[in-house]
N, C-alpha and C positions, 0 to 999 in steps of 0.2 A: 979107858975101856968104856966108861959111861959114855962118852960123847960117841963114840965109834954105836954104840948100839941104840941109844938114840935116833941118830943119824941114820941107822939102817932101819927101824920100826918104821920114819917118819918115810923114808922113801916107799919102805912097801905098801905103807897105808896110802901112799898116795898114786901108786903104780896099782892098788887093787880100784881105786876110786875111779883113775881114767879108768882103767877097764869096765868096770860097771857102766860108765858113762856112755862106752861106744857101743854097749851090745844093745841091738836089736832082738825086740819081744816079739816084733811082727813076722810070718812066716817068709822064709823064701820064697822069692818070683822064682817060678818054675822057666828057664831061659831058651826054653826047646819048643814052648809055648807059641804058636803065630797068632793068636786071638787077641785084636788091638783090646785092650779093657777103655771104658768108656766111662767118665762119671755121669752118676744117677744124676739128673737135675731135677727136681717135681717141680711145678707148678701152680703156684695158690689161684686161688679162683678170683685173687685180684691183680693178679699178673696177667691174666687174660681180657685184651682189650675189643670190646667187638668194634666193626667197624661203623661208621656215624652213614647214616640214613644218607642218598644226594638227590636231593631235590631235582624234578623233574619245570620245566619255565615251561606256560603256555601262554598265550597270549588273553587278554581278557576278551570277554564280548561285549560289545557296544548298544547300549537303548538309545532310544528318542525319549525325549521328557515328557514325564509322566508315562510312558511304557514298559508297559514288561512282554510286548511282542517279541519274536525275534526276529532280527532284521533278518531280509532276502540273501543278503550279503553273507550274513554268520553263519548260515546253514552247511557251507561246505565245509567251513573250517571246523562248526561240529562235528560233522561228520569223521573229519578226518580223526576230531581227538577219540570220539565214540570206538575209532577203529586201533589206535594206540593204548586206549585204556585195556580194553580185549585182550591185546594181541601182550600187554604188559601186565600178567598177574602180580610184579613185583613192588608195581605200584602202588596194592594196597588200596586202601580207602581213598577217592578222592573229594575234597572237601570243595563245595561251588559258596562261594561270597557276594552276596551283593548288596551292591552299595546305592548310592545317588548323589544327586548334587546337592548343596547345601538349601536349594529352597524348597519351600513348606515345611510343614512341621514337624518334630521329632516323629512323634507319632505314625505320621503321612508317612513319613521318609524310612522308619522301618514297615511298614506293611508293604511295600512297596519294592523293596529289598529281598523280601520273602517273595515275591512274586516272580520278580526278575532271578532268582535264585532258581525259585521251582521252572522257572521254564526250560530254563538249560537243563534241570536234571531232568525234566520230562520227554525231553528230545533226546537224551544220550539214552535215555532208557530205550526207548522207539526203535533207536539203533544198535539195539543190541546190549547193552550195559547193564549188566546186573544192578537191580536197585540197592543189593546189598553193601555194594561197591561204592556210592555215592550219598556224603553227608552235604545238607546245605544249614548255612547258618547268614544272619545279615549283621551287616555293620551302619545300611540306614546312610545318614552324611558323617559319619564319625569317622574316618581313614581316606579322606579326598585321595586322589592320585596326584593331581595338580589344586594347588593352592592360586583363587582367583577369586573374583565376583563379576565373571562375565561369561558368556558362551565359549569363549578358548578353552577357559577350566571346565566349564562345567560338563562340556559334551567327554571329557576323560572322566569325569567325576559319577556318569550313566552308565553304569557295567555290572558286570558278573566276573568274580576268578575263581580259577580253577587253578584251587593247590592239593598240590601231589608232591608226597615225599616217600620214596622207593624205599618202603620194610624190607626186612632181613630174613622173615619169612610169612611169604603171604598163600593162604590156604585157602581160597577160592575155589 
C-alpha cells in the first residue's frame, strides 16, 4: 500500500507541475478582433543615418602666368556656374581655390592664389551670387593638378576651383 501511494502522490505532483507549466498568465487574444497588432519598434538616434553630402564637379578656370585676369574665354562658363549656383540653394557654400604653378616663390605664389581666387568670386558676385554664398581660400603651388617642370604642367597648374558639396539643409 506504500508503493501504491507513493506512486499516486508522485503522479499527481507531477500532473499538477505540467499543468502549471502550460498555463498562460498572459490575456487572451480577443479572436473577433480584425486590428493587425504591430510591434512598437523605436529608434535610437544612432540608428538614424543621414544621408552623405554628393559633390557637385565644376570644371576649374584657367590664368595666364602671373595672372589673376580672367580669361575672355572663362566668362561664359562663369556665368553659367553664377547661374547654377542660384538656381541651387542646395549647394551651400561654394568654396573658389586657387592655385599656381610651381614658380616663384612661396610667398609670390600664395598672394597670387588669392588674387586669382577673388576674381572668380568677384564675377560670380556681378552675376548674381550672393557673397554669402562663396568662400575663397588659396593653395599658392602646394596641390599641382599636373605634376611637371614645363608649360604642359604648368598651364593646368594656373587655375581657380570651385568646390561645392550639396548640404542637407541649406537656408539662403
Amino acid at each position: 500500500m506504500l508503493n501504491t501511494n507513493r506512486c499516486t502522490r508522485v503522479a499527481a505532483f507531477a500532473a499538477i507541475c505540467l499543468s502549471v507549466g502550460c498555463t498562460s498568465t498572459s490575456p487572451t487574444p480577443d479572436l473577433g478582433a480584425q486590428e493587425e497588432r504591430k510591434p512598437v519598434v523605436e529608434a535610437s538616434k544612432t540608428d538614424v543615418v543621414a544621408p552623405r553630402p554628393v559633390p557637385v564637379s565644376l570644371d576649374p578656370v584657367y590664368f595666364d602666368t602671373d595672372q589673376a585676369v580672367l580669361r575672355l574665354a572663362t566668362l561664359d562658363l562663369l556665368k553659367s556656374y553664377a547661374k547654377s549656383i542660384i538656381e541651387h540653394p542646395e549647394w551651400g557654400i561654394v568654396t573658389i581655390e586657387g592655385h599656381c604653378d610651381e614658380r616663384g616663390t612661396d610667398a609670390y605664389n600664395h598672394k597670387l592664389g588669392v588674387r586669382r581666387a577673388a576674381a572668380v568670386e568677384r564675377y560670380l558676385v556681378e552675376m548674381g551670387v550672393p557673397p554669402e554664398r562663396i568662400r575663397t581660400r588659396t593653395f599658392g603651388s602646394e596641390r599641382p593638378a599636373v605634376i611637371g617642370h614645363d608649360e604642359s604642367a604648368w598651364r593646368h597648374n594656373r587655375r581657380s576651383e570651385l568646390q561645392v558639396e550639396v548640404s542637407l539643409s541649406a537656408n539662403f
